[in-house]
N, C-alpha and C positions, 0 to 999 in steps of 0.2 A: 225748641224741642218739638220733637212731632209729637202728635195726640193722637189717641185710640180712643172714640165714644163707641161705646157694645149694647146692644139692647135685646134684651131675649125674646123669646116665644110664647104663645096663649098662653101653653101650656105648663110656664116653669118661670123664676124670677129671674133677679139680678145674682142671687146666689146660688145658682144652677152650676154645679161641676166644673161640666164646659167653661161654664164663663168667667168662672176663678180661674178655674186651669189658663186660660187663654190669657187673663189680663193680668197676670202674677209674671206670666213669663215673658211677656212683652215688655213687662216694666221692668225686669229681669235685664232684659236686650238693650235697655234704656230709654222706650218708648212712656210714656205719660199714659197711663189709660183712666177713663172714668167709665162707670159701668151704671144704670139708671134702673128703675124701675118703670113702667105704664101706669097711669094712675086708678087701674082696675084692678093691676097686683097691691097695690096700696092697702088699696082697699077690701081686697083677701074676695073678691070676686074672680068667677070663672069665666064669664063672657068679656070679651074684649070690649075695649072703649068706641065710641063712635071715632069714623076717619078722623075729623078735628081736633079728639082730643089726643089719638094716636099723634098725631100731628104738633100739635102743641109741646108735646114732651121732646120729640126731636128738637124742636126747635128751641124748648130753653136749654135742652142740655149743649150746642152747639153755641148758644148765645152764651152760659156760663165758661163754657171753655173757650171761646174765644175773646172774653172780656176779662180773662182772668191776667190781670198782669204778670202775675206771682209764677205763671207757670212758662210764659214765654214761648207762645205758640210759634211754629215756624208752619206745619202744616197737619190738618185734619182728614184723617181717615176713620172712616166708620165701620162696624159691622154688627151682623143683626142675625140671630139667629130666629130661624123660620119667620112668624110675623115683624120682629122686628126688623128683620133686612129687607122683607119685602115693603113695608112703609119707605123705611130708608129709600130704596130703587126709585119709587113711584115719587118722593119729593125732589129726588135729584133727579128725575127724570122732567119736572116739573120746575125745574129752578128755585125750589125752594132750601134744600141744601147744596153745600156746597166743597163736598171731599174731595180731596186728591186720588183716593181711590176707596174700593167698596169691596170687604169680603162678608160674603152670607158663608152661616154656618149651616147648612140644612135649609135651601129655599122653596118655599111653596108654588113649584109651579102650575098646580093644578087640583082640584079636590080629590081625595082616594078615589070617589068611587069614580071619578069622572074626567080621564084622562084628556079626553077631546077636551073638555075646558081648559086652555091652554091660556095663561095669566101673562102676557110674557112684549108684550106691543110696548111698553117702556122702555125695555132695554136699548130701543132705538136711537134713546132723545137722552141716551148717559154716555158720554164722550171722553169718561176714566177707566183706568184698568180696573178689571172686577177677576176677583177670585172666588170661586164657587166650591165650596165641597158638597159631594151627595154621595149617599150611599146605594150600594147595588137594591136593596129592599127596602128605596125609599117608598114609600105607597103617595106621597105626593109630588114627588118627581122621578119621572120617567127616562131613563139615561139616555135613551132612546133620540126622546125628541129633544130632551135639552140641547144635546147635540146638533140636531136639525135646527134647533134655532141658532143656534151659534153660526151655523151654518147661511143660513136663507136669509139673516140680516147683517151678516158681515161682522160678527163680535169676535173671531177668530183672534183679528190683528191686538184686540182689547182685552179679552178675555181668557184664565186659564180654568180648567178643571180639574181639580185631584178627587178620585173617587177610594170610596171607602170601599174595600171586598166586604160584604155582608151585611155592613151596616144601613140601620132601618133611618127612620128619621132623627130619632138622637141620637143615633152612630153605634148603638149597640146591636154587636154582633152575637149572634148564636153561638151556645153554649162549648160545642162539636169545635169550635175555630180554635178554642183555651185560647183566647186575646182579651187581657182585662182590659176594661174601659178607659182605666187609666192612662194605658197606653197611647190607646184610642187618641185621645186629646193630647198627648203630649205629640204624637205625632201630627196631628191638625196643627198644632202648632208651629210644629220644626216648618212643618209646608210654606203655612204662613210666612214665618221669617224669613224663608228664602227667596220668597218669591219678591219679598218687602227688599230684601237684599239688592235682590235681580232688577225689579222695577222703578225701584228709587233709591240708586248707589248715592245720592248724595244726600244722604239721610242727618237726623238727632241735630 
């Protein structure tokens, strides 16, 4: 069976909308998911853990799910909303995980106020399909240049992007659009599975 590990953002847990919405429906599709916490939501803090312990959590939730007999892994796929898929990137960018493919929900590429800081030199040394959602008012990624990089390191052949119209960094759109959020996510979703369709026909 294939697995789904999810890990969310600074900003919100394992029980964030999104993240039910997204791993209800996969396991729905027949995929396996586990969904983790960081051990700074644990602990009902607001500042993120240091890299290693960010790091750590990835790694035993990939270690329990690949050592789990009972579930019968065939292959692992990851996704991370904002911090959590940006760790995810940077470990498989580093050889320390090791998916079949990576979707971010809302990825950090850059600080709000500080676009030229541009986070994004990993993407080079990850050699699996990646699916990206962002929204038009993300304030941490720039459609712009996400593009351009997709561009000027060649992620094109690897890489898709489905963009939200309006949506900010947790994909909620302005009032004016009448699009519930719900929606929001069920359609992140449909994306998702189609692309899992598209990308890995020989799936579960």
């Amino acid at each position: 069976m294939d697995v789904f590990i999810i890990a969310h953002g600074q900003g919100n847990g394992m029980k964030h909308p999104l993240l039910v919405t997204f791993a209800e429906g996969l396991a729905e599709e027949g995929y396996a998911t586990l969904r983790f916490n960081f051990l700074f939501r644990e602990k009902g803090q607001e500042g993120a853990d240091r890299k290693d312990e960010l790091y750590l959590a990835w790694e035993g939730a990939m270690r329990f799910v690949s050592t789990n007999a009972d579930i019968g892994v065939k292959r692992i796929f990851v996704a991370g909303k904002s911090l959590g898929g940006r760790v995810a990137a940077h470990m498989t960018a580093e050889g320390l995980l090791n998916p079949a493919g990576l979707v971010f929900l809302g990825y950090p590429l850059h600080p709000s106020d500080e676009p030229q800081n541009i986070r994004a030199d990993h993407f080079q040394q990850i050699n699996v399909p990646m699916l990206f959602f962002a929204g038009t008012r993300d304030p941490f990624c720039n459609l712009f240049l996400l593009k351009e990089i997709f561009s000027t390191m060649n992620l094109v052949a690897r890489s898709r992007l489905e963009v939200v119209d309006g949506g900010d960094h947790a994909f909620e759109v302005p009032k004016s659009l009448y699009l519930p959020t719900r929606d929001i996510y069920t359609h992140i979703l449909k994306k998702t599975v189609q692309w899992m369709n598209k990308t890995f026909p020989a799936r579960k």
